[in-house]
N, C-alpha and C positions, 0 to 999 in steps of 0.2 A: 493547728489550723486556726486561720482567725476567724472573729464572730462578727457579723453584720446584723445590724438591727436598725429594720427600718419604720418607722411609720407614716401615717395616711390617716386623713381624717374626712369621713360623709356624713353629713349631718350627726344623729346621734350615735357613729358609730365609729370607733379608733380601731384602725388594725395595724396591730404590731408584725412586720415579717421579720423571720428569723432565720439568715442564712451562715453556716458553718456548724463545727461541732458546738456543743455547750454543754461544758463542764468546769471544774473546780477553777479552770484559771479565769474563766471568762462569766461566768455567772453572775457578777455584780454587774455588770454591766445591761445585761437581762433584768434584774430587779429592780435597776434604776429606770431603766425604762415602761414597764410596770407598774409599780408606786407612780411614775410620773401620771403616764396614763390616767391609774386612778385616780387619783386628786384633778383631774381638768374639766370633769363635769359630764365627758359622754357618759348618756346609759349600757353601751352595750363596748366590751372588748376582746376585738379576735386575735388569737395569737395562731399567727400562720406559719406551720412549720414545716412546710411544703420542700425548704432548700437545707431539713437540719437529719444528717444522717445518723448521727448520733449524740443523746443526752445523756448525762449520769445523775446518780442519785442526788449530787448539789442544785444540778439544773432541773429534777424533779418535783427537787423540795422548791424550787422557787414557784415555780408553777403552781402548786399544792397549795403555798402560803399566799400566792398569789389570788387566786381562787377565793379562800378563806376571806380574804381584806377584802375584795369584790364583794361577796354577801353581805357583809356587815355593810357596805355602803349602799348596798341596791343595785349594784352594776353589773348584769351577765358577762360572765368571763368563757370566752370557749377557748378550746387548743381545736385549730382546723388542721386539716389536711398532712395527718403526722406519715410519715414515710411508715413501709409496713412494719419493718423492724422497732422503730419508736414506738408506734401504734401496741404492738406485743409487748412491749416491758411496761408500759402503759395498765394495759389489760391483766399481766401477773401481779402489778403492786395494786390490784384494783383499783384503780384512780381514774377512770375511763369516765365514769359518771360524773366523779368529780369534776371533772376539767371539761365537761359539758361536750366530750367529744362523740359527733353524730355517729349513727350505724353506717353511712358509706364512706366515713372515714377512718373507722377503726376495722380497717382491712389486713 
């Protein structure tokens, strides 16, 4: 399945949407848009994963390190709106905090 990645910009806030699978084949393509993100100056970035029914560990590690590189520059990174399935692998590799994801969306 192919990987769509879109983004939007509102004043201080970038949102990344992400629609298809993401995993090992498609993953760069996520971290490029990511790193982009962060380097453009907003403060806050949502990664909306409202249309991604499944991620794997490549595509969580990017997320993770995504996360990471956001702190270090001051920029809130969340994962919005993860399907319930995503939301649960999420939640067993404890990364839910991490990735800034709220309680009604980690359903």
């Amino acid at each position: 399945m192919s990987l769509t990645v879109d983004t939007t910009i509102d004043g201080a806030r970038r949102t990344v949407r992400v629609a298809g699978e993401v995993d090992v084949s498609n993953a760069d393509q996520l971290r490029s848009t990511l790193d982009e993100g962060l380097s453009a100056g907003e403060t806050d970035l949502v990664v909306d994963l409202a249309e991604v029914p499944y991620i794997d560990s490549t595509g969580i590690g990017v997320l993770v390190g995504a996360a990471h590189r956001a702190a270090e520059k001051g920029v809130r990174l969340e994962v919005a709106r993860p399907q319930r399935n995503v939301a649960r692998v999420f939640g067993m590799l404890g990364v839910t905090s991490e990735l800034n994801i709220g309680e009604e969306d980690a359903r």
